[in-house]
N, C-alpha and C positions, 0 to 999 in steps of 0.2 A: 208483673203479675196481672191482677185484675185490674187492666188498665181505667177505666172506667169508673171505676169505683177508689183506688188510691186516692186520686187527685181530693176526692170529697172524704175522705178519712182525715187528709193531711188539713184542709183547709177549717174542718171543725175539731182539729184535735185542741187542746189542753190540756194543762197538769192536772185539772180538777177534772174532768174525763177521765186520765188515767188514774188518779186516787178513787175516781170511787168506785170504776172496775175492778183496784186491787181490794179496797175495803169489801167490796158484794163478794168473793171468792174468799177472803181470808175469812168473812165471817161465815164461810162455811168449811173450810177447813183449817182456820188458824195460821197462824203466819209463819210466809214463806220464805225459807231461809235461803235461796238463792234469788236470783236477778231474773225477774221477768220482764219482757219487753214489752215497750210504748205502744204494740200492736201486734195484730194478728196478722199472718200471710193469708190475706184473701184470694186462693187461689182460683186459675179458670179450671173449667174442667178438663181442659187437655192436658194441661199439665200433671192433673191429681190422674187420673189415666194413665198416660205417659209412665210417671211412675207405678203407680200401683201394677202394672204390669211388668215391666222392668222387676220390681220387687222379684214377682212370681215363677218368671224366668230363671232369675238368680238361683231363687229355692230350688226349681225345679236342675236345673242344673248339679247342683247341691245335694238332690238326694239319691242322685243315682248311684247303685247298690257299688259299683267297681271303684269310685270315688268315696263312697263313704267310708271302706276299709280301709283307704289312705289318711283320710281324716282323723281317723280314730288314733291313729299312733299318735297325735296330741296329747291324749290322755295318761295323764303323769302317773305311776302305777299307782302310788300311793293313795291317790286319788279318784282311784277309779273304783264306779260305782255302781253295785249288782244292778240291777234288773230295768237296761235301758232301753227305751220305748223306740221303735222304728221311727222317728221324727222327732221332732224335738214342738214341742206346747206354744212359746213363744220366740219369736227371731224379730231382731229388729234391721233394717237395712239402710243405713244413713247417705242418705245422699247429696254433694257439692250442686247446687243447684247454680248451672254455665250456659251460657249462648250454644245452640246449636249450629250447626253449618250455615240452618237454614236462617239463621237468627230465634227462632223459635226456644224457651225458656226447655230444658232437658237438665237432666241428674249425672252425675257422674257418684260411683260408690267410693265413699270415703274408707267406712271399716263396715261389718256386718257382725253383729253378735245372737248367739242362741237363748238370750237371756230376756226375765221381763224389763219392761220401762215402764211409764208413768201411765198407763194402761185407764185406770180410775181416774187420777187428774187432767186428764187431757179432756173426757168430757165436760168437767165440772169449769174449767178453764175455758172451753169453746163455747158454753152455754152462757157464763157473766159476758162474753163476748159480746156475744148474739144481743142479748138485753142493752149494750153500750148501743151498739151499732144501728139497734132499730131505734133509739134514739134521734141520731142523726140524718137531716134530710136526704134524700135521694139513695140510701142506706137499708131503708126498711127492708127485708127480706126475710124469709126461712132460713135461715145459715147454718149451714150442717157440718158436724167435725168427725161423720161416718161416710165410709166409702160405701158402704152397703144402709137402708135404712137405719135408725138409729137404734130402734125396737128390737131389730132383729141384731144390730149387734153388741146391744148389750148382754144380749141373750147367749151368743157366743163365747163372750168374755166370761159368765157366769160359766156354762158349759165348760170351760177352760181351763179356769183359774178353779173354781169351786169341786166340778167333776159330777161325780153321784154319791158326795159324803154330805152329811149336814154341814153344813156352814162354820156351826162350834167346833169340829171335829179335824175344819180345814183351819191353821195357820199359818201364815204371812213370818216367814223366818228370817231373822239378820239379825246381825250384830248392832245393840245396842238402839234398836229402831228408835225410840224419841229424839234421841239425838242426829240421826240421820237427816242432809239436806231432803231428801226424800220424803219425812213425816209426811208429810200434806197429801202424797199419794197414799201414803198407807190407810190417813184417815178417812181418804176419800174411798180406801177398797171397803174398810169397814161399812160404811156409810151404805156402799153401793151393792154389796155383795155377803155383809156381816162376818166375814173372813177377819179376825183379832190379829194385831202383829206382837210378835214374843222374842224376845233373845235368844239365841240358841244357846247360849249359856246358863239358862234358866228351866231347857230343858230336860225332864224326868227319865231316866232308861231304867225301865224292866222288863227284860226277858229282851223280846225282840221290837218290843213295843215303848212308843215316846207317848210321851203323858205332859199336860203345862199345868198347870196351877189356875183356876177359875173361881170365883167366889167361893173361897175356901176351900175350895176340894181338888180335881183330879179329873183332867179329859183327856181322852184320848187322839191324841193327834194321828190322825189317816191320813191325812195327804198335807203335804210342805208347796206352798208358793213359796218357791225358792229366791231371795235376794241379796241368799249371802254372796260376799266375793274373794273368789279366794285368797288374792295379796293382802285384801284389808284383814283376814283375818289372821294369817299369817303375821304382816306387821303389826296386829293387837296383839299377836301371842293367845288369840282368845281359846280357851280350853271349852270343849266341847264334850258330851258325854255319848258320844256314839264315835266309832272310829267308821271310817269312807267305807272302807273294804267290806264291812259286815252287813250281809241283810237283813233287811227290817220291816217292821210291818207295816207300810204304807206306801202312797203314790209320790211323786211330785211333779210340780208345774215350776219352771223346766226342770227335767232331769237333770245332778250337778256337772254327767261326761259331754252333755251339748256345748256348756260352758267353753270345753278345751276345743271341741269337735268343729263348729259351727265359727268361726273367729276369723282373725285377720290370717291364721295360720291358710285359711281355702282360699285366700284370695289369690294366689298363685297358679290356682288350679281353674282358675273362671277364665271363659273365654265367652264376653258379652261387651257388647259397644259401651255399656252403662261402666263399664270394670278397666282401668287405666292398666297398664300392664305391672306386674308387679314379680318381683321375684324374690327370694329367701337369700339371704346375703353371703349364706354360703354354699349358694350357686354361681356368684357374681365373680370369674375368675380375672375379669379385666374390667376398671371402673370404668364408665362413661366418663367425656372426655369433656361434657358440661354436666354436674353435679346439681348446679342450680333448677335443673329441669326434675329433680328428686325429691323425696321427703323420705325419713327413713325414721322406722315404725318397729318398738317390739313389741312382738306377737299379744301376750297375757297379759297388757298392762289395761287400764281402765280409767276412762275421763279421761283420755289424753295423754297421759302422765308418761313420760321420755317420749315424745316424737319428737326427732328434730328436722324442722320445716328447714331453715337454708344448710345445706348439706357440706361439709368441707372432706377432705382424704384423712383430715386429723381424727374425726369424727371413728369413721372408720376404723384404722388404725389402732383405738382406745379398746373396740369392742376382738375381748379375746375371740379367738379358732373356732373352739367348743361352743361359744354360747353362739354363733351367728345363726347358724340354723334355727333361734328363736328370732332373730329380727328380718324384717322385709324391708325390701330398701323399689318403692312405688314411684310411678311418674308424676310430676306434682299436675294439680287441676287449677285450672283459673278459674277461680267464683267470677259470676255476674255482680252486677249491681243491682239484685233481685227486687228490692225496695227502694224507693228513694223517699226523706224525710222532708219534712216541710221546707227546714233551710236549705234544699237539694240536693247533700252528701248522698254518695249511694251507702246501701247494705247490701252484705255478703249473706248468705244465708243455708245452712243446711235442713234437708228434711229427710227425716226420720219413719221408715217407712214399718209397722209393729202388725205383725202378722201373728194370728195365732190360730189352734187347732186344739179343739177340745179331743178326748183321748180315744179312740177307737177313727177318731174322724184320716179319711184317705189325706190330703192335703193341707196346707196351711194358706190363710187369708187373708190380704192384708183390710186393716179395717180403719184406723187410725194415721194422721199423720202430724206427727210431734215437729215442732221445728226453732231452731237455734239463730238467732241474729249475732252478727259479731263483725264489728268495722275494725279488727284488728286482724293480725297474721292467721289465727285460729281462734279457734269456736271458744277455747279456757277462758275462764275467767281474769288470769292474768293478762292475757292480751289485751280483752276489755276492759279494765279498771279504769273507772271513773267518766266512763262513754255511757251516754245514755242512748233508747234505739238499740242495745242488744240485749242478750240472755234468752231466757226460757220462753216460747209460744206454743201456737198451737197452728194449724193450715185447715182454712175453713172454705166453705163455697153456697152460694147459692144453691136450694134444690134446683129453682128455675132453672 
């Protein structure tokens, strides 16, 4: 990464460093219920380029009109949902951060989703950063966690997320949000944007119009920042008082058909250096003859949940006829040793590339990059148990 600068992170780190970075960020939004890492990815600027571009390409890729109609057959009927926007509001695009040819630090796309991420916490996160690091000598610097000024994108993300409704009017939708690892962003959107998070089970239907419940009374919900997901709700069983198929009287950020649309289901269809080759398993009429060089992936899952990284024919085999055309069976990528920690071990590390487009706007931008530490096979948390140096960051840089 930032070569120059690592070396002087690692040589004044400490546990009391990192406690009272976590204490400056939880006391602003409360404590966080997954694993953040020992540091930031302080990135050069080539590398936040490098990608940020890659990102762009992908999208652009992505939206072209004769590929989006293939895409769309994603969309489970049941679930599919009136009045979807030429683009989709937010896309995230996670990338294996690996050696290039030239030795030079490059991304490979691990999955890509239409959905939001941690959009609010990530600034609040690169800013207790910022405050740690100008601490430390040789350290001092502007550190920024915006591709573009910070002003102008927060200004984006409000555009985005919020639109042209009041703020009261916009809420922050999931299943059971306090309880969600995610709180701490949701408090940070409050926080940052005055956008409430509500249950969707909590939600009012009259007529064609959603309504929540606010000191005592009754708002009108215009527009959904959408974070429900669909298996979690399915495996809640949560009932909901609006059914998918019916229109209704607002916007959202993202639409729920990007969900299906934008997924690991296009990555078959991307032909970009950044994109390992990948294909849907039931195109795959003869296995490769080293399986080991595979990961294999179904489509609609979330946080990981069924990939299996060392690949066997048994594997295979287990997954019926009908459902393959829901899994992809991808090249596997070698992570770098993106970080290394004081006591030398390398990190593997993915970054998270979150683009968004507020609603009439032609394209989408990336603005943010989110990023995952993890010295174990994958980025889950089961791999990393009880390793310190992984979990949740943020990828910051110098303005200089």
């Amino acid at each position: 990464m930032d070569p120059a600068r690592r070396p002087l992170f690692n040589a004044a780190f400490s546990q009391g460093l990192y406690d009272e970075f976590m204490q400056r960020m939880q006391a602003q939004v409360g404590p966080i219920p997954f694993q953040v890492a020992e540091t930031p990815l302080m990135m050069t600027h080539a590398l936040r380029d490098w990608l940020a571009r890659s990102s762009q390409e992908i999208v652009a890729q992505l939206s072209a009109p004769a590929l989006l109609e293939k895409l769309k057959k994603a969309i489970p009927a049941h679930y599919d949902v009136p009045g979807m926007d030429p683009l989709p509001n937010c896309v995230q695009v996670d990338f294996a951060l690996t050696n290039g040819a030239d030795g030079a630090m490059e991304g490979r796309v691990v999955e890509l989703q239409a959905f939001p991420s941690l959009y609010a916490l990530m600034p609040v996160m690169s800013d207790c950063w910022a405050v740690t690091l100008n601490r430390i000598p040789g350290l001092q610097a502007d550190w920024r966690w915006s591709i573009d000024s910070p002003a102008r994108s927060l200004e984006l993300l409000r555009q985005t997320i919020v639109a042209d409704v009041d703020p009261i009017e916009c809420a922050l939708v999931d299943i059971n949000p306090k309880e969600q690892k995610t709180a701490p962003d949701f408090e940070a959107t409050r926080q940052m944007f005055g956008v409430e998070s509500v249950c969707v089970t909590e939600l009012i239907k009259k007529g064609r119009a959603l309504y929540r419940k606010r000191n005592g009374g009754l708002v009108q919900v215009k527009r959904i920042y959408n974070r429900m997901v669909f298996d979690e709700l399915e495996v809640k069983k949560a009932v909901i008082p609006f059914d998918w198929n019916e229109p209704l009287e607002l916007t959202w950020c993202s639409h729920p058909n990007w969900y299906w649309t934008w997924s690991k289901f296009a990555l078959p269809y991307l032909n970009h250096p950044a994109v390992p080759h990948s294909r849907f398993l039931s195109d795959v009429t003869e296995l490769p003859a080293d399986l080991s060089r595979y990961v294999l992936k179904p489509l609609f899952s979330f946080a990981g949940a069924g990939v299996i990284v060392d690949v066997a024919p048994e594997h295979i085999e287990r997954i019926p006829r009908e459902q393959r055309p829901q899994w992809v069976l991808q090249e596997k990528i070698h992570y770098a040793d993106a970080i290394r920690m004081p006591d030398g071990n390398g990190v593997k590390a993915e970054v998270r590339v979150m683009l968004a487009r507020p609603p009439g706007a032609a394209e989408l931008r990336p603005v943010i990059c989110l990023v995952r530490l993890s010295r174990g096979k994958m980025l889950g948390v089961d791999f990393n148990r009880g390793l310190t140096w992984v979990g949740g960051s943020v990828g910051m840089w110098s303005a200089q």
